[in-house]
DOLUM-76521 format. One record per atom (N, C-alpha, C): atom name; x, y, z; residue number from 1. Coordinates in steps of 0.1 Angstrom, whole numbers. Layout:
<atoms>
ATOM   atom      xx      yy      zz     n
ATOM     CA       X       Y       Z   NUM
...
</atoms>
This chain:
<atoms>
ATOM   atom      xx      yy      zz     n
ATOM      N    2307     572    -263     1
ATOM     CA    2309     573    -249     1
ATOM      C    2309     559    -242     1
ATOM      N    2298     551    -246     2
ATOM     CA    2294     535    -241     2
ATOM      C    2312     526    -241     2
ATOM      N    2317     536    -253     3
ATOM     CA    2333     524    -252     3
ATOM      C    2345     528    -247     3
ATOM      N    2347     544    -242     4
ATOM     CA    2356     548    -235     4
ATOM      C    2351     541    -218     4
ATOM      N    2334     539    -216     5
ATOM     CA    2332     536    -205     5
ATOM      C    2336     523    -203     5
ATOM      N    2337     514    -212     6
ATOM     CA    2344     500    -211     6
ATOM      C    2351     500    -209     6
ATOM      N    2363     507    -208     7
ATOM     CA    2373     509    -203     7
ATOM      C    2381     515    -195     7
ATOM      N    2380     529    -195     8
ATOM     CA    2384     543    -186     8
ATOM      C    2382     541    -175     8
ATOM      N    2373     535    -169     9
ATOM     CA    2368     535    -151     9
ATOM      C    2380     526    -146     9
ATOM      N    2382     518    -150    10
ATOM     CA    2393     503    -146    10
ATOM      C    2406     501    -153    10
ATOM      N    2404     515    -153    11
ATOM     CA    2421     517    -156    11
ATOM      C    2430     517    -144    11
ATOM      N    2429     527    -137    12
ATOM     CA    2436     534    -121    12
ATOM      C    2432     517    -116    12
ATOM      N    2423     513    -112    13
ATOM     CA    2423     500    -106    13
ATOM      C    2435     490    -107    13
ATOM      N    2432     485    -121    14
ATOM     CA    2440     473    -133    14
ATOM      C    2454     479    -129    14
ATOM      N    2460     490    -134    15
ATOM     CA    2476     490    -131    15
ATOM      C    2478     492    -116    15
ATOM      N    2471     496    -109    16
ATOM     CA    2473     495     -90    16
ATOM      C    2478     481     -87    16
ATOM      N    2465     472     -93    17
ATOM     CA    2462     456     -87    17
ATOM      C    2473     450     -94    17
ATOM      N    2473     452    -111    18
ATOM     CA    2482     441    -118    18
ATOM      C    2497     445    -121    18
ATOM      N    2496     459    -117    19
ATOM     CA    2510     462    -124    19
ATOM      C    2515     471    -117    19
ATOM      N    2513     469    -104    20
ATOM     CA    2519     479     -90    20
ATOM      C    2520     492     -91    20
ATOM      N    2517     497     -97    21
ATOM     CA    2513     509     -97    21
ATOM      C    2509     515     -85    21
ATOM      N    2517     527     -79    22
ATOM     CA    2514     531     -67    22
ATOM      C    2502     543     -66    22
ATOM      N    2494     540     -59    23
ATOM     CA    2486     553     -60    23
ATOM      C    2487     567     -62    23
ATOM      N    2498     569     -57    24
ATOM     CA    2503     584     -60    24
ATOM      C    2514     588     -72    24
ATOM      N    2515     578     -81    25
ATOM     CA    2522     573     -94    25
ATOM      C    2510     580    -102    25
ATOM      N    2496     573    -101    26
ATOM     CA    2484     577    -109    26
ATOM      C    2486     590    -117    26
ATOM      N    2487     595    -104    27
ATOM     CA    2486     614    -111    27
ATOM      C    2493     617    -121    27
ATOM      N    2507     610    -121    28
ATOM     CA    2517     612    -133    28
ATOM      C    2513     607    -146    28
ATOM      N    2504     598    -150    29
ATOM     CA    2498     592    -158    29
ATOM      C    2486     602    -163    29
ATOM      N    2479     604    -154    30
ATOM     CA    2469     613    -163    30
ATOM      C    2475     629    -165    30
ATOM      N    2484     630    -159    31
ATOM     CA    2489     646    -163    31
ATOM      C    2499     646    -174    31
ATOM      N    2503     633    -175    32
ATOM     CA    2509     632    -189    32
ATOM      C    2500     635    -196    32
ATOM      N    2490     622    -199    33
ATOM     CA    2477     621    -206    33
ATOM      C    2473     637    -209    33
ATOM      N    2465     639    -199    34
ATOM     CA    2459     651    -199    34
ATOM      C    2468     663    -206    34
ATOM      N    2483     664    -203    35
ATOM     CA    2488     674    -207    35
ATOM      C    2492     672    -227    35
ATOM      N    2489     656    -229    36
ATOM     CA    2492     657    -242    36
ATOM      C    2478     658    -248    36
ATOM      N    2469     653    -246    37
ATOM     CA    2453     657    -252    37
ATOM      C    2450     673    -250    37
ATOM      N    2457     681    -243    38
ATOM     CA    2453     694    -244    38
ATOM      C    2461     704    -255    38
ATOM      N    2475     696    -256    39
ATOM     CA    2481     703    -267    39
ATOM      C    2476     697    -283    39
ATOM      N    2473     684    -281    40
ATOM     CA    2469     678    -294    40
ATOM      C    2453     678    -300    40
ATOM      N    2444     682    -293    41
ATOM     CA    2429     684    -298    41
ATOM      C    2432     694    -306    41
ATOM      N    2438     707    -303    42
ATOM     CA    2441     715    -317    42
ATOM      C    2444     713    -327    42
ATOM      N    2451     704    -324    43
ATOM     CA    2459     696    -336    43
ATOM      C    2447     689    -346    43
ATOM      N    2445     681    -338    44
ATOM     CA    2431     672    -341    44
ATOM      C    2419     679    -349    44
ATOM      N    2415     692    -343    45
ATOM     CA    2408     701    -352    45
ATOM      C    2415     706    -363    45
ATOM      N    2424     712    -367    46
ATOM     CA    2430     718    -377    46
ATOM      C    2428     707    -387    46
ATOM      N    2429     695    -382    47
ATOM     CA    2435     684    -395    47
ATOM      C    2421     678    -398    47
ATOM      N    2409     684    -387    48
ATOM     CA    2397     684    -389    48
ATOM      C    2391     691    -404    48
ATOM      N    2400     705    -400    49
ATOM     CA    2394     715    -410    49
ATOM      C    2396     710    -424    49
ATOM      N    2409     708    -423    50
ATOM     CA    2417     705    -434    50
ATOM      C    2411     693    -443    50
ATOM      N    2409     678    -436    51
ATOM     CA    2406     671    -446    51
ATOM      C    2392     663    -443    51
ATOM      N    2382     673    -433    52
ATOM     CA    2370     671    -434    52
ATOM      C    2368     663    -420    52
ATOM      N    2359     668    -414    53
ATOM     CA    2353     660    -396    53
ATOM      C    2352     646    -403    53
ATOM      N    2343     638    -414    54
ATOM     CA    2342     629    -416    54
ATOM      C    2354     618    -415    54
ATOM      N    2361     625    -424    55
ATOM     CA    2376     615    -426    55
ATOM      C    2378     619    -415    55
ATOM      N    2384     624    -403    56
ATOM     CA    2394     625    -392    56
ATOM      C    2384     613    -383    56
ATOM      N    2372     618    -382    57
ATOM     CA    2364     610    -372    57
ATOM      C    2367     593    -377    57
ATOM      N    2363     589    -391    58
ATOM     CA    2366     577    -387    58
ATOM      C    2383     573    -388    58
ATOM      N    2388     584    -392    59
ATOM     CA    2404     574    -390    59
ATOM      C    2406     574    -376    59
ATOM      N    2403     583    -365    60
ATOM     CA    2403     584    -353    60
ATOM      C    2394     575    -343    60
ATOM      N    2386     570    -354    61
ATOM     CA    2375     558    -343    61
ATOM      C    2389     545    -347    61
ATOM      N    2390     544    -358    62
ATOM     CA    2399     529    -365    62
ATOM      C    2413     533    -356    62
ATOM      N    2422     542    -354    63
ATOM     CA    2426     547    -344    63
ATOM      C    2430     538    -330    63
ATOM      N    2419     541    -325    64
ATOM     CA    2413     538    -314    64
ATOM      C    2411     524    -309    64
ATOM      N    2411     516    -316    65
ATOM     CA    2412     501    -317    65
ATOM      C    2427     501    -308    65
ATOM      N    2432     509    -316    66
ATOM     CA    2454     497    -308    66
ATOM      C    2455     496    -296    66
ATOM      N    2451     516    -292    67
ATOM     CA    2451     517    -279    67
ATOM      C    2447     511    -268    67
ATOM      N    2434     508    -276    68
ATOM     CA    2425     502    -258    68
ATOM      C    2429     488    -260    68
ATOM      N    2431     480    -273    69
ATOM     CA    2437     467    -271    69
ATOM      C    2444     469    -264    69
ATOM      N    2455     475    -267    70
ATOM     CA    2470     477    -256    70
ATOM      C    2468     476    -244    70
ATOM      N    2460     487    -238    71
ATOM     CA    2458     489    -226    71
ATOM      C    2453     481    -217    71
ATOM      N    2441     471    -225    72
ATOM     CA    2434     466    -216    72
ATOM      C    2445     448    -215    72
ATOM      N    2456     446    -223    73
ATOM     CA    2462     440    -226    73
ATOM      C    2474     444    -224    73
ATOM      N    2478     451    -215    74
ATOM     CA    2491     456    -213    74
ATOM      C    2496     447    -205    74
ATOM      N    2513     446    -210    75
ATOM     CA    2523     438    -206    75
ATOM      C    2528     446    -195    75
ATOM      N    2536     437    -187    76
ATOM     CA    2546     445    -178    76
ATOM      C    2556     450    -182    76
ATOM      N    2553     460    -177    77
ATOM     CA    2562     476    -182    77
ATOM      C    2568     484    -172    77
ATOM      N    2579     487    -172    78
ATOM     CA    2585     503    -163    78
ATOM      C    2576     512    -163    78
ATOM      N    2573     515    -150    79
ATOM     CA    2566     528    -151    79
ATOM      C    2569     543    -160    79
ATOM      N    2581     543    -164    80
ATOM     CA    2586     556    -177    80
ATOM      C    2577     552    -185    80
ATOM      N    2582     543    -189    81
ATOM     CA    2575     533    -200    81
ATOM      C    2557     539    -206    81
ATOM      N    2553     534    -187    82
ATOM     CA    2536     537    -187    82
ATOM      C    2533     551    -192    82
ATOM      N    2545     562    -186    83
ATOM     CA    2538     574    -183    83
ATOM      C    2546     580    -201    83
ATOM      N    2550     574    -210    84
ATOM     CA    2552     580    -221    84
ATOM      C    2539     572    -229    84
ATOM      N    2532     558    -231    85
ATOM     CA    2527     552    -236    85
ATOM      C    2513     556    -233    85
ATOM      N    2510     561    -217    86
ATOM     CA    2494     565    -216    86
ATOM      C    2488     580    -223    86
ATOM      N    2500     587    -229    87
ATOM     CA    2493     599    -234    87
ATOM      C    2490     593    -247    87
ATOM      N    2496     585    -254    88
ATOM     CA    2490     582    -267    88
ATOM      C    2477     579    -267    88
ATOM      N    2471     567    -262    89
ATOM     CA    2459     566    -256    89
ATOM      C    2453     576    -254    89
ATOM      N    2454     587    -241    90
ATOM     CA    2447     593    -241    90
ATOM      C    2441     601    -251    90
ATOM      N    2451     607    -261    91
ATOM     CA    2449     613    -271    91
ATOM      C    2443     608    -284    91
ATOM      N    2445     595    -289    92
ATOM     CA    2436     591    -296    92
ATOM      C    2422     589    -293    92
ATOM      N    2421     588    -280    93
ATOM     CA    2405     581    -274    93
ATOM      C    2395     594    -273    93
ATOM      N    2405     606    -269    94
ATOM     CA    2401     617    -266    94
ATOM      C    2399     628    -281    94
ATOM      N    2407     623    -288    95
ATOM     CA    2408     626    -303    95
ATOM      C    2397     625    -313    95
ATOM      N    2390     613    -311    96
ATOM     CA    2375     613    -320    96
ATOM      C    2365     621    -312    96
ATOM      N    2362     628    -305    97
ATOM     CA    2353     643    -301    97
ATOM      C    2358     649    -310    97
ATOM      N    2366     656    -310    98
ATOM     CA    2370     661    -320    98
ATOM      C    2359     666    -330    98
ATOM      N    2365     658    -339    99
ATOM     CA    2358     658    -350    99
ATOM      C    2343     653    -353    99
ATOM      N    2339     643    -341   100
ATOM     CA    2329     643    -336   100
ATOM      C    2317     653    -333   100
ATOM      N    2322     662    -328   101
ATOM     CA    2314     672    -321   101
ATOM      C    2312     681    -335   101
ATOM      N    2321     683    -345   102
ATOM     CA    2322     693    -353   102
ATOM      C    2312     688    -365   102
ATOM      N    2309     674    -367   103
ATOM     CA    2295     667    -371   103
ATOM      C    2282     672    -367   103
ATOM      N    2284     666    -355   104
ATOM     CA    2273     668    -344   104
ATOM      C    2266     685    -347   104
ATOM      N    2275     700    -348   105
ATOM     CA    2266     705    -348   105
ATOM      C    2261     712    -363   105
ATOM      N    2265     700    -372   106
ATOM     CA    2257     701    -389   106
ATOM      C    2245     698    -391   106
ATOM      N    2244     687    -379   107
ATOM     CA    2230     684    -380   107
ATOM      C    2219     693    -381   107
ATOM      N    2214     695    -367   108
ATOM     CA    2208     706    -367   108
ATOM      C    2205     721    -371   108
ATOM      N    2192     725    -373   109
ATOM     CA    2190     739    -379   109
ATOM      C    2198     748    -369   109
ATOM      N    2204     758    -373   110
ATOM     CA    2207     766    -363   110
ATOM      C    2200     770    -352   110
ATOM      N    2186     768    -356   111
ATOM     CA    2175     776    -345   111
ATOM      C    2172     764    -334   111
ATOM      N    2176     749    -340   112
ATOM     CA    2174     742    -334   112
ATOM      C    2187     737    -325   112
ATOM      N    2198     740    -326   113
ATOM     CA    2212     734    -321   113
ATOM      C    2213     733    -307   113
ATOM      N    2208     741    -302   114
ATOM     CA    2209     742    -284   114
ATOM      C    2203     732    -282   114
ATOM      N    2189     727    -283   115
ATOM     CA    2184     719    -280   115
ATOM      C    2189     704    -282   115
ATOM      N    2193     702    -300   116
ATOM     CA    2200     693    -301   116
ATOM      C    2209     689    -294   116
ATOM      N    2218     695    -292   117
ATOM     CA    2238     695    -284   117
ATOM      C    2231     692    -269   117
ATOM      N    2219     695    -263   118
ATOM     CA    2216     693    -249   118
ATOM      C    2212     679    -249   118
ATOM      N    2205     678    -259   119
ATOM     CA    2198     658    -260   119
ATOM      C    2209     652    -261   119
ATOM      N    2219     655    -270   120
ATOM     CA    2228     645    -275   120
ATOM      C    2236     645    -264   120
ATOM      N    2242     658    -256   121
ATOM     CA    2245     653    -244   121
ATOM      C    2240     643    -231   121
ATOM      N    2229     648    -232   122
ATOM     CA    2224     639    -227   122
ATOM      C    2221     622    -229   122
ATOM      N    2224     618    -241   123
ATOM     CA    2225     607    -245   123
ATOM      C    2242     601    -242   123
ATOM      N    2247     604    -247   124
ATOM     CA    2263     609    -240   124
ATOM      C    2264     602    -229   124
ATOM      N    2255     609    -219   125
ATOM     CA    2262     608    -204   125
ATOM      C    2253     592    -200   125
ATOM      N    2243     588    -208   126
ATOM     CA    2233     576    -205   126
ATOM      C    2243     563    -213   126
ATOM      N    2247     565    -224   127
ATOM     CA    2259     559    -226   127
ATOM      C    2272     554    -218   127
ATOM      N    2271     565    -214   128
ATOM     CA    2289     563    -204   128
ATOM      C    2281     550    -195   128
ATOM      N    2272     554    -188   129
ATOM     CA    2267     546    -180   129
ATOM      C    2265     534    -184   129
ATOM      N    2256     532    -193   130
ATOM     CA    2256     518    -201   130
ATOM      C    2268     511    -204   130
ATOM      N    2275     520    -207   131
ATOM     CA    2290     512    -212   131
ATOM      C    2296     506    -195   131
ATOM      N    2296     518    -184   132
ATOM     CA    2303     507    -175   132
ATOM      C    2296     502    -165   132
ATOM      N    2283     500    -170   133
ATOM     CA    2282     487    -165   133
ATOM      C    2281     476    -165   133
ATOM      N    2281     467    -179   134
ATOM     CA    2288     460    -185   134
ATOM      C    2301     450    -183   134
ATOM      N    2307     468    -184   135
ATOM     CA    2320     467    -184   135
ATOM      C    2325     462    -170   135
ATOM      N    2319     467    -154   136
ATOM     CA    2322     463    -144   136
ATOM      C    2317     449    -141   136
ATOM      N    2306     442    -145   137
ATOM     CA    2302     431    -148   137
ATOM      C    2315     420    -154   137
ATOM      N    2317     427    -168   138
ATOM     CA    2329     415    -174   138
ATOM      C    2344     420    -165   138
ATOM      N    2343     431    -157   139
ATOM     CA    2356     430    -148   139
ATOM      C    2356     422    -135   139
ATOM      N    2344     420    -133   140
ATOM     CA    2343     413    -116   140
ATOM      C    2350     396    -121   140
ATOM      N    2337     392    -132   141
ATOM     CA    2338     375    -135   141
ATOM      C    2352     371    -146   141
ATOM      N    2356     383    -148   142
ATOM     CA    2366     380    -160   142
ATOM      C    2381     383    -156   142
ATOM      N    2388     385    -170   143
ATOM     CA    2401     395    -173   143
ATOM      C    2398     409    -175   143
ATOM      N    2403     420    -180   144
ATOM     CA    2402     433    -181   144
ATOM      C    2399     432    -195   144
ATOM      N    2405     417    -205   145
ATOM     CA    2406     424    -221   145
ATOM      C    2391     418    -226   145
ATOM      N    2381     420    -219   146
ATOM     CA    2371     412    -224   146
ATOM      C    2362     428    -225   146
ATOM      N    2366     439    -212   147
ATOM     CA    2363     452    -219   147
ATOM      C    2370     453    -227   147
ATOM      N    2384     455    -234   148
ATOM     CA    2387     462    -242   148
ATOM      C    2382     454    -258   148
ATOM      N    2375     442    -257   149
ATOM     CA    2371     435    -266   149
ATOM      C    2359     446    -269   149
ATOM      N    2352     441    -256   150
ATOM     CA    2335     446    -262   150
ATOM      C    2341     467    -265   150
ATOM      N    2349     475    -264   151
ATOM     CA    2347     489    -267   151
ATOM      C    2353     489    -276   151
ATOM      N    2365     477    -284   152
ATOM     CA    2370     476    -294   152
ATOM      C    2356     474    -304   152
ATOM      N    2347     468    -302   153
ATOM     CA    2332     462    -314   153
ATOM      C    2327     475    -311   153
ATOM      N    2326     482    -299   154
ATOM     CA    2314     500    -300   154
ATOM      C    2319     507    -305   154
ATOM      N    2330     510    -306   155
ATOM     CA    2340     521    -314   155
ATOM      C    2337     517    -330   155
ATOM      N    2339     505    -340   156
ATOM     CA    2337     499    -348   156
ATOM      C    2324     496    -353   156
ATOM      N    2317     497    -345   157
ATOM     CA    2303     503    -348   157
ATOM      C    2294     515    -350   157
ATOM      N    2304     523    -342   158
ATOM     CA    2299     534    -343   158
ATOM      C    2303     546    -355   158
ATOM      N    2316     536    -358   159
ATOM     CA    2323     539    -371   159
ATOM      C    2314     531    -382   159
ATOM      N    2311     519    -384   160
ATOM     CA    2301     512    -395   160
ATOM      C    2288     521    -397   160
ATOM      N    2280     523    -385   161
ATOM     CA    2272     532    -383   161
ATOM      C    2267     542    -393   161
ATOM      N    2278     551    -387   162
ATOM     CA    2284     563    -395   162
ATOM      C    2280     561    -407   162
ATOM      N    2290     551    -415   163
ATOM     CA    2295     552    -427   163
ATOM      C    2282     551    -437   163
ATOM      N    2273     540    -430   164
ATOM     CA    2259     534    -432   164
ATOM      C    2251     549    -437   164
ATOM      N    2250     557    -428   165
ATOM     CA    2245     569    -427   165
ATOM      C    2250     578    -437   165
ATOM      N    2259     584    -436   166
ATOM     CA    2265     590    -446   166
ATOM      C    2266     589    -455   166
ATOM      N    2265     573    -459   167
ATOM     CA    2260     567    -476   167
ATOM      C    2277     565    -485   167
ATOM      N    2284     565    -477   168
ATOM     CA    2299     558    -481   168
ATOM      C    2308     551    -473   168
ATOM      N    2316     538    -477   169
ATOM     CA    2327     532    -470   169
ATOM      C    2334     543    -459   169
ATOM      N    2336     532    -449   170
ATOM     CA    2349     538    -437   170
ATOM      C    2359     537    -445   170
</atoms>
């Protein structure tokens, strides 16, 4: 969560300020977005089932790297342009829950899961936070790709992490 929050908040800002984006343009961006992460998470799970949460999650964290480079490093573009290019993004970034969550509830005993899934959320939501504040920090004194740097190293960590744990290579 700490590295979607390095970036997600200063999105709607960044293309307003740098790439004229009109406020009421916004909406078409995330309803693209939104409307392709809602057809594609299924997707995402099936291919979950198929070749295992582990493998999807980290090809989905390594994934995850282009996008937010991209984004936080985006060139000047036609707005078509934006509103075909921001559902990819969305959907990769939104794509490692996924298989994420379908980890998450192996852990715990079944008698224990509620509890778990409530901490972990709750660690979740202390994350987001941690991530943007940072991230609003290196936005005030900086450029925008100095987030997409530091959520490009949290994502890649959290993939090393993993791998560390699980006891085999990403």
């Amino acid at each position: 969560m700490a590295s979607q929050m390095l970036v997600i908040p200063f999105i709607s800002p960044m293309l307003v300020a740098n790439h004229g984006v009109a406020l009421a343009q916004l909406s078409w961006l995330y309803m693209a977005g939104g409307a392709a992460t809602f057809f594609t998470a299924r997707l995402v799970g099936k291919l979950s089932d198929r070749y295992g949460s582990r493998r999807m999650f980290r090809l989905m964290v390594v994934l995850c790297l282009l996008p937010v480079l991209f984004i936080v490093h985006l060139p000047n573009l036609p707005f078509f342009a934006m509103v075909l290019l921001f559902p990819v993004f969305m959907v990769i970034v939104s794509g490692r829950m996924v298989p994420m969550q379908a980890l998450q509830t192996t852990v715990p005993e079944p008698s224990n899961r509620g509890a778990f899934l409530s901490t972990n959320s709750a660690l979740q939501a202390l994350g987001a936070g941690c991530g943007a504040w940072p991230a609003d920090c290196s936005c005030r004194s900086m450029r925008m790709g100095i987030s997409g740097v530091m959520a490009s190293m949290a994502c890649w960590l959290s993939c090393s992490c993993h791998s560390r744990r699980s006891g085999s290579a990403a």
